[in-house]
NUDRENMI-150265 format. One record per atom (N, C-alpha, C, CB): residue number from 0; residue in one letter; atom name; x, z, y. Coordinates in nm, 2 decimals, decimal comma, m for minus. Glycine has a CB too. Layout:
BEGIN
R;NUM;a;CA;X;Z;Y
...
This chain:
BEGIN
R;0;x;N;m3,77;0,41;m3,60
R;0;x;CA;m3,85;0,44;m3,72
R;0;x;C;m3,90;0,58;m3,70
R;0;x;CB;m3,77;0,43;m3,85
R;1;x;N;m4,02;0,58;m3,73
R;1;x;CA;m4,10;0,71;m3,74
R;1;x;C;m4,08;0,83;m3,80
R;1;x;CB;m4,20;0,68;m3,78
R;2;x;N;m4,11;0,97;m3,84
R;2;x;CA;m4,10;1,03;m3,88
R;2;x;C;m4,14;1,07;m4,02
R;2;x;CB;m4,11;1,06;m3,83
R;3;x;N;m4,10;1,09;m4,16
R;3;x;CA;m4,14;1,09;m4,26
R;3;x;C;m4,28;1,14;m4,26
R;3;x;CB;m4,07;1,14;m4,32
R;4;x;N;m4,40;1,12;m4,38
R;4;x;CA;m4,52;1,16;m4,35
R;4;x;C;m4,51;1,31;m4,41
R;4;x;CB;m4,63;1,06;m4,42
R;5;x;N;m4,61;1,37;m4,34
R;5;x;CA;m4,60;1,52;m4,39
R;5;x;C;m4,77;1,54;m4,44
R;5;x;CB;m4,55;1,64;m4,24
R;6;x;N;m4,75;1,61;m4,55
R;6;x;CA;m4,88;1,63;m4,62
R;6;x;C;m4,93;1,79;m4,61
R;6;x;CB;m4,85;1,59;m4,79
R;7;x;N;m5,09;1,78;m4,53
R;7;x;CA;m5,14;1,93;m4,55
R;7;x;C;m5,22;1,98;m4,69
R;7;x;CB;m5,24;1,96;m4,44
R;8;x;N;m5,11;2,01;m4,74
R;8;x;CA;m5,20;2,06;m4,90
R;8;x;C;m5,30;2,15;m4,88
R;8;x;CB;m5,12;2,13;m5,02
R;9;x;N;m5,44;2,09;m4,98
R;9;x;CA;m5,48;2,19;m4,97
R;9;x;C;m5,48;2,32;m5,12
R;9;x;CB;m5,59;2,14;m4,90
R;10;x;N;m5,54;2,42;m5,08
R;10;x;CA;m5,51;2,49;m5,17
R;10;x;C;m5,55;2,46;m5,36
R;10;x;CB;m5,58;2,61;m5,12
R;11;x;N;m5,66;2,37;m5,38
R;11;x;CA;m5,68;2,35;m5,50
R;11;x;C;m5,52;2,23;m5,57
R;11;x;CB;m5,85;2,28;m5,48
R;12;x;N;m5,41;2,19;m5,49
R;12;x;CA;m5,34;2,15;m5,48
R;12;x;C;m5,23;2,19;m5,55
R;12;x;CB;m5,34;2,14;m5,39
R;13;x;N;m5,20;2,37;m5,51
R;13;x;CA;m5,10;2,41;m5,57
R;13;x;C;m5,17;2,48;m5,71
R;13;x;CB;m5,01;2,50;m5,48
R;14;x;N;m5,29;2,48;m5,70
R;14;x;CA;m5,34;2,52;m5,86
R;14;x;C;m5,31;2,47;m5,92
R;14;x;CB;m5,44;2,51;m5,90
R;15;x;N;m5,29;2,30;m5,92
R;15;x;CA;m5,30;2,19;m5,98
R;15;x;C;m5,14;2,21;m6,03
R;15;x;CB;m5,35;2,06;m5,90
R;16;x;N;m5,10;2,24;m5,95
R;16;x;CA;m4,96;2,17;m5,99
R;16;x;C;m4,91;2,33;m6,04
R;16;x;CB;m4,84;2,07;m5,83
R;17;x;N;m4,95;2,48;m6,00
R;17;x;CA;m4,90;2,60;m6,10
R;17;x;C;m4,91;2,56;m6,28
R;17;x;CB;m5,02;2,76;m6,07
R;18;x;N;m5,09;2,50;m6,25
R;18;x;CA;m5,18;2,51;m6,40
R;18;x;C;m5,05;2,40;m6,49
R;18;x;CB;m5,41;2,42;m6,39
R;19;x;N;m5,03;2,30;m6,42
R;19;x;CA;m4,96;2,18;m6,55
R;19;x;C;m4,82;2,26;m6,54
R;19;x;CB;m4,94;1,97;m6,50
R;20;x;N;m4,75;2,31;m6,43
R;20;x;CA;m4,66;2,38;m6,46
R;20;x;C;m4,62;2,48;m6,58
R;20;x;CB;m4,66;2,42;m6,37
R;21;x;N;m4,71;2,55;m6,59
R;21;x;CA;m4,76;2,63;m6,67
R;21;x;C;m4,77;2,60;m6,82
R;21;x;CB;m4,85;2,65;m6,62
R;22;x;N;m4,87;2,52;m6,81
R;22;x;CA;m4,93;2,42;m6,95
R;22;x;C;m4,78;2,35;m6,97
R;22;x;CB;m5,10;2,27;m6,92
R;23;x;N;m4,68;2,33;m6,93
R;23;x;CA;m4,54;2,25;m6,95
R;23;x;C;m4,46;2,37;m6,96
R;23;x;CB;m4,49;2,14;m6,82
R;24;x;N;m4,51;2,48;m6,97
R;24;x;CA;m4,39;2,65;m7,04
R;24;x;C;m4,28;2,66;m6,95
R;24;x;CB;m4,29;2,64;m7,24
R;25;x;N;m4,34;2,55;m6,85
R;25;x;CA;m4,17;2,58;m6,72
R;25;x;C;m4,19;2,66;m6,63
R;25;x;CB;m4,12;2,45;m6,62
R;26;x;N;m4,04;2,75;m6,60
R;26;x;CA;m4,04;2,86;m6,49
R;26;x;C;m4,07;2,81;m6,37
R;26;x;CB;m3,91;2,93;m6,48
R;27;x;N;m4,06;2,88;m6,28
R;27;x;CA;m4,07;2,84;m6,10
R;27;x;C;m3,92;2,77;m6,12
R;27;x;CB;m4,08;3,02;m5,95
R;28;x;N;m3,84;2,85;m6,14
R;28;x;CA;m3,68;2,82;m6,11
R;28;x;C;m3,66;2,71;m6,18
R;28;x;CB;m3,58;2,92;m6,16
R;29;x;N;m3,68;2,67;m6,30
R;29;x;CA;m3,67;2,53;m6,33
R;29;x;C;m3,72;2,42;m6,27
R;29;x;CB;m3,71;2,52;m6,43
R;30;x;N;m3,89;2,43;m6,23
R;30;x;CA;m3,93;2,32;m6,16
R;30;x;C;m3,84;2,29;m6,03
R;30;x;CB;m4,09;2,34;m6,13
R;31;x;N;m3,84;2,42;m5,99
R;31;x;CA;m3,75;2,42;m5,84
R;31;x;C;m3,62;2,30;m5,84
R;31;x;CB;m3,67;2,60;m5,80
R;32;x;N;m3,52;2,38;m5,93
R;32;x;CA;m3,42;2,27;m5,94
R;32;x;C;m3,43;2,14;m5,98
R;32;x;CB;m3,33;2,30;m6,01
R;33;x;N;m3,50;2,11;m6,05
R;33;x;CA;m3,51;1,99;m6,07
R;33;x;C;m3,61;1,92;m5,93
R;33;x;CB;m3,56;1,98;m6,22
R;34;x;N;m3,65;2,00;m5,89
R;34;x;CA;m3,71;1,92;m5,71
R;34;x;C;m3,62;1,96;m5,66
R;34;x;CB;m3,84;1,97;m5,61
R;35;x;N;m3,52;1,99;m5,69
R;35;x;CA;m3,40;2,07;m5,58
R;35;x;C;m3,48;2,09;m5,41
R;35;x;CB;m3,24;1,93;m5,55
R;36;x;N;m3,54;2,17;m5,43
R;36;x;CA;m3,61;2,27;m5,35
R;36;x;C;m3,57;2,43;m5,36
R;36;x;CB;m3,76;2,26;m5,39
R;37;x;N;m3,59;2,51;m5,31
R;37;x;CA;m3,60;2,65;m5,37
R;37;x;C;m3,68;2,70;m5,43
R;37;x;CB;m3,60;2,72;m5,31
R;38;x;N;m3,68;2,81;m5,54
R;38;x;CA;m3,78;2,87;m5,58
R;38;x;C;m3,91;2,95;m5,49
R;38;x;CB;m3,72;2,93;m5,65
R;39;x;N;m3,91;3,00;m5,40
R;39;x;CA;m3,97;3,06;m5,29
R;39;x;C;m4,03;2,95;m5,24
R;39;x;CB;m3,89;3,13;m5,19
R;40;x;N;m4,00;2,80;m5,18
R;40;x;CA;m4,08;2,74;m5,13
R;40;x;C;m4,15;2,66;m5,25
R;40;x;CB;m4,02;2,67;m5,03
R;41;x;N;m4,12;2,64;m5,35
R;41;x;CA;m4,21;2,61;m5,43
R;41;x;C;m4,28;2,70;m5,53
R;41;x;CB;m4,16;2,52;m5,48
R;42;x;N;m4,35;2,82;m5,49
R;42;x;CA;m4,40;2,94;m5,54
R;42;x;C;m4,48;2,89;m5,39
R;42;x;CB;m4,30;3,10;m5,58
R;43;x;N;m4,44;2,91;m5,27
R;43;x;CA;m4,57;2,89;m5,16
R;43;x;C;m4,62;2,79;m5,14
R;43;x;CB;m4,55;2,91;m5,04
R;44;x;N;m4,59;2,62;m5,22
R;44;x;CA;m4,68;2,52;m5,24
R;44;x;C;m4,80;2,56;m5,34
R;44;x;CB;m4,60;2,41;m5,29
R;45;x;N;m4,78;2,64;m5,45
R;45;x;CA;m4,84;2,65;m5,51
R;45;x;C;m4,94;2,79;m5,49
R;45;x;CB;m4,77;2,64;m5,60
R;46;x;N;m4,91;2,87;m5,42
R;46;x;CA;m4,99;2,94;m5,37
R;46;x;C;m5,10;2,90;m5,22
R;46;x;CB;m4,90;3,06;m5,37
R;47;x;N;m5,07;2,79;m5,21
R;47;x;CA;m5,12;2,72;m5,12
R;47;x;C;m5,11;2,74;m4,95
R;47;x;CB;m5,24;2,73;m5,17
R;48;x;N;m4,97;2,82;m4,92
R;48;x;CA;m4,91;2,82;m4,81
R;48;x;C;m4,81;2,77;m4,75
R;48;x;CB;m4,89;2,89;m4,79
R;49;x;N;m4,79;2,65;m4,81
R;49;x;CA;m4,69;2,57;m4,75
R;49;x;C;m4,79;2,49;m4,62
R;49;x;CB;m4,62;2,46;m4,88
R;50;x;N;m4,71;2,52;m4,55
R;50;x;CA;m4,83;2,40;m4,39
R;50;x;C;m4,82;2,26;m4,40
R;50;x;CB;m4,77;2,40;m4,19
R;51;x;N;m4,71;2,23;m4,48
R;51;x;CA;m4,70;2,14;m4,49
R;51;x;C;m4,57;2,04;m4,59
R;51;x;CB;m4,72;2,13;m4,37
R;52;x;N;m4,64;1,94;m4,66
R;52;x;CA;m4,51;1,97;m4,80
R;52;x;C;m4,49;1,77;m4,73
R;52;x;CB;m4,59;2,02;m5,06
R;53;x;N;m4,40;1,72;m4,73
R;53;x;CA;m4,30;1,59;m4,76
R;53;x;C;m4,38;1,52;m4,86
R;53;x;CB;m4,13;1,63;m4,83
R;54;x;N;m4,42;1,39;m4,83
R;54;x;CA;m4,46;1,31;m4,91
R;54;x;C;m4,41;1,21;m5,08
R;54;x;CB;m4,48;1,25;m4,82
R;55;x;N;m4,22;1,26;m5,02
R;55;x;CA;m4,11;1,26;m5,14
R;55;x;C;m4,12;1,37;m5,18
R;55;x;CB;m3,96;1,23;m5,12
R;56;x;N;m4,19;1,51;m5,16
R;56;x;CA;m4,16;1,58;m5,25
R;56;x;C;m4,26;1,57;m5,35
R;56;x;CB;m4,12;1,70;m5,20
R;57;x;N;m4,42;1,54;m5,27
R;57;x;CA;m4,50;1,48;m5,33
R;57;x;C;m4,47;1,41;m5,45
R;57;x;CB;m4,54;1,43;m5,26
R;58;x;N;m4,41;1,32;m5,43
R;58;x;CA;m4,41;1,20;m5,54
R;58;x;C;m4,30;1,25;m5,63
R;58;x;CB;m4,38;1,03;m5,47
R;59;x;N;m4,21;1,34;m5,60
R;59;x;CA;m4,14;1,40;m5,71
R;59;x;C;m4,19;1,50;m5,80
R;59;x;CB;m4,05;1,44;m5,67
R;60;x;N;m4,30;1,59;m5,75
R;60;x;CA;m4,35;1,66;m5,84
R;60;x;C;m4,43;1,60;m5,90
R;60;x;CB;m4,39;1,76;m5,81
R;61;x;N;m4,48;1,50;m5,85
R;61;x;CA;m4,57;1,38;m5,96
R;61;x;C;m4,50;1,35;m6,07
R;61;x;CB;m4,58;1,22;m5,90
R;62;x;N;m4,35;1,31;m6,06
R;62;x;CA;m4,27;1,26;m6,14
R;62;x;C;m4,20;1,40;m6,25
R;62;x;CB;m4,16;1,17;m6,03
R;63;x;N;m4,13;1,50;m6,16
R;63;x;CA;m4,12;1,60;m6,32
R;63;x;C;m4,19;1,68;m6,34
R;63;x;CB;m4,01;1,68;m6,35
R;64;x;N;m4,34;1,68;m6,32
R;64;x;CA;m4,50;1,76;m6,38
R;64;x;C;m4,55;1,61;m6,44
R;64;x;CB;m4,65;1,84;m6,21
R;65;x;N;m4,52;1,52;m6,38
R;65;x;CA;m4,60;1,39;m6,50
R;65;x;C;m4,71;1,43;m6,47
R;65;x;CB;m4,58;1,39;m6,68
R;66;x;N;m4,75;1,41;m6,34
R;66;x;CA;m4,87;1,46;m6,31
R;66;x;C;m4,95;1,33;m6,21
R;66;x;CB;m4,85;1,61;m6,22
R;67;x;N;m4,99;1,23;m6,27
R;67;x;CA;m5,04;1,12;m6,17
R;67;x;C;m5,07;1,15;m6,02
R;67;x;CB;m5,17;1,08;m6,22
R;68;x;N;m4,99;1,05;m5,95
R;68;x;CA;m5,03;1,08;m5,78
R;68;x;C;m5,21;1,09;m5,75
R;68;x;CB;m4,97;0,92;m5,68
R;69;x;N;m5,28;1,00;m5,81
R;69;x;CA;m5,41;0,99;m5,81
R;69;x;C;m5,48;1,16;m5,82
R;69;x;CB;m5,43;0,88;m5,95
R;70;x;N;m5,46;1,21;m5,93
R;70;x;CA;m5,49;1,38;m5,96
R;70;x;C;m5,39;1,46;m5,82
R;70;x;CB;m5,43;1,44;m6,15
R;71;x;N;m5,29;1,41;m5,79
R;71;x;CA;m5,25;1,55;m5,69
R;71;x;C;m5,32;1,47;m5,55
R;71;x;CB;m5,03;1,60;m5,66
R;72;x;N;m5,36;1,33;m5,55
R;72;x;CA;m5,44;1,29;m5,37
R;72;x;C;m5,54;1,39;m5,47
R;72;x;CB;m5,50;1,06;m5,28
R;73;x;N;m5,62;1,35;m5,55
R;73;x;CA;m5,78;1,43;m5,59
R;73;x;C;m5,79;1,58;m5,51
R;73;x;CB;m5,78;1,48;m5,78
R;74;x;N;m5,71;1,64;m5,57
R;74;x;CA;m5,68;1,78;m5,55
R;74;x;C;m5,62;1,80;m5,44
R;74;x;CB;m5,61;1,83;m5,63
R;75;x;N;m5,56;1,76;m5,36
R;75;x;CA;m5,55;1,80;m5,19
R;75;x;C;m5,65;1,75;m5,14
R;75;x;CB;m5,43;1,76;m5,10
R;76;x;N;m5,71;1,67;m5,17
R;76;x;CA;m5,84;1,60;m5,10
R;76;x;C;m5,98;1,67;m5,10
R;76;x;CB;m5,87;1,47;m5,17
R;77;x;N;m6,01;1,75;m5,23
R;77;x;CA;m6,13;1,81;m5,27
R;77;x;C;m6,15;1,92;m5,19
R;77;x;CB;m6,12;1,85;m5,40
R;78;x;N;m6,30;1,89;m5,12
R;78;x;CA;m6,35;2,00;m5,05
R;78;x;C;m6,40;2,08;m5,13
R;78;x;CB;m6,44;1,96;m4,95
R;79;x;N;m6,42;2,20;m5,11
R;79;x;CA;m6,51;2,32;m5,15
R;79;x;C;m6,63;2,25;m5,15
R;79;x;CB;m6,51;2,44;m5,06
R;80;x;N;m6,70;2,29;m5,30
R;80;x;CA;m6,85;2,20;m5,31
R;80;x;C;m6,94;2,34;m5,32
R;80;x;CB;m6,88;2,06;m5,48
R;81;x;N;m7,04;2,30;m5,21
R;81;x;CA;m7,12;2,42;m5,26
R;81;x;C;m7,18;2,46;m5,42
R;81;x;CB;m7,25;2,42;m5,19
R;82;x;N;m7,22;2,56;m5,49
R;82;x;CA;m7,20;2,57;m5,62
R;82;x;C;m7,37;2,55;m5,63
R;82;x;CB;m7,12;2,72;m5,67
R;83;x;N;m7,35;2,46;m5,75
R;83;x;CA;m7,53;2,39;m5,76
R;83;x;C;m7,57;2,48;m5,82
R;83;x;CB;m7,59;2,23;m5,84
R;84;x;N;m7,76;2,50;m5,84
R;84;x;CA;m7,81;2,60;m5,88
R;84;x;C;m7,95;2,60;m5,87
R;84;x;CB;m7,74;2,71;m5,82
């Protein structure tokens, strides 16, 4: 069996997931434990330096941000659009 999938976030990614963090009045340190992650690596998903984040961790910050998988593929997916004008 293969290796778990690994996801390259991209930066509009950890916006997504600071902003509902945020809009949900929760600390870094809370979300952290409850991903039982650390606080530091999940401050660098969200600042958009993680190289690469776990596809379960994925789907867990889906689950305690209540954040539809659909909106976090959106948002790692979204290229920079040039700005119309």
């Amino acid at each position: 069996m293969g290796e778990p999938a690994k996801f390259t976030p991209h930066p509009n990614l950890g916006m997504l997931i600071r902003n509902t963090r945020k809009a949900r009045d929760l600390t870094l340190n809370e979300v952290a434990a409850q991903l039982g992650i650390g606080q530091p690596y999940l401050h660098k998903i969200e600042a958009g330096g993680a190289a690469s984040t776990g596809f379960v961790l994925i789907c867990r910050i889906s689950d305690v941000l209540r954040i539809p998988m659909t909106h976090l593929k959106a948002a790692a997916l979204e290229e920079s659009a040039p700005a119309k004008g």
